[in-house]
Each structure stands twice: as C-alpha cells, then as structure tokens.
N, C-alpha and C positions, 0 to 999 in steps of 0.2 A: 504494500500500500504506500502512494505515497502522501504524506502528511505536507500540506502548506501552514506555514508561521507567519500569513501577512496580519492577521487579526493580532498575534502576538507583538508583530513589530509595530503596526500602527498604535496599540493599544499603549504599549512603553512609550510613544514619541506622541502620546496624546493626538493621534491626524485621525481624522474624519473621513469617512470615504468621500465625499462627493469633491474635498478639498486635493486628495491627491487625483478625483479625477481630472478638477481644473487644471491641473498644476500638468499632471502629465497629457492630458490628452485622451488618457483610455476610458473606453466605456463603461458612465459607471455600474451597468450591467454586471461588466467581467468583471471588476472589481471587488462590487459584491459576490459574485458569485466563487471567485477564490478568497476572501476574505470569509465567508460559511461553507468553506471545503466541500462547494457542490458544483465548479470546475472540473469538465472531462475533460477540454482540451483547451489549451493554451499555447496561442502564437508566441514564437520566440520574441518578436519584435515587441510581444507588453512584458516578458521578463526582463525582457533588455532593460526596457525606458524603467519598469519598477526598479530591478536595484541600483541603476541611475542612481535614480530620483531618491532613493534610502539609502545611495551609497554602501550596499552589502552586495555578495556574491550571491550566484546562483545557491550554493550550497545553503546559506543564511537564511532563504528563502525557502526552500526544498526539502524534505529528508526523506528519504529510505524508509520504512517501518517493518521489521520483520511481522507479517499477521500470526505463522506459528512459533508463536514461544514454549508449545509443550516438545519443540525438535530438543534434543541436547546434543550439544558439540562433542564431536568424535577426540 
C-alpha cells in the first residue's frame, strides 16, 4: 500500500488546501483527494510542483506500507 503524508505535512505547516491550490496551481480536486488518501492516480507533474512548493522529496511525501505484517523475516 502506498500511504501519502500530504495531510500530515500540511497539517505541521498549518496550509489549507484550497491555499496550496492557489499557490501551486493544482486542482483542488486532486489535492483533496491525496490529502484523504482517496488518490488512484497521480501525475508526476503535481508531485513535482507539491514538493516544490513544500520543498520535500518525493520520498517525504510517499511511503511504502508493508499491508502483511503477520510475514516474519527469514
């Protein structure tokens, strides 16, 4: 699974959605919809301009989730 932290990072830097819409451009549609991780697909062109505009990496943004945690490491 992968988990998006824009709610997380907005939430610390106090920003509003509709504010980083203006600011960057993107719809605030998509915004919202990766801000309540209900985003299937996203163009690279709005990860670009988001960690822009939050000055983080993709990674800062992104993460991994393993879904099974009952595997154990070999």
């Amino acid at each position: 699974m992968v988990k998006c932290h824009l709610s997380t990072i907005m939430g610390e830097r106090r920003l509003k959605i509709a504010d980083v819409a203006r600011d960057t451009g993107i719809n605030r549609g998509t915004i919202t919809r990766m801000y309540h991780e209900e985003a299937t697909r996203v163009d690279l062109d709005v990860i670009e301009s988001l960690c822009t505009y939050l000055r983080i990496n993709v990674g800062d943004l992104y993460e991994i989730i393993n879904e099974d945690s009952s595997e154990s490491p070999d």
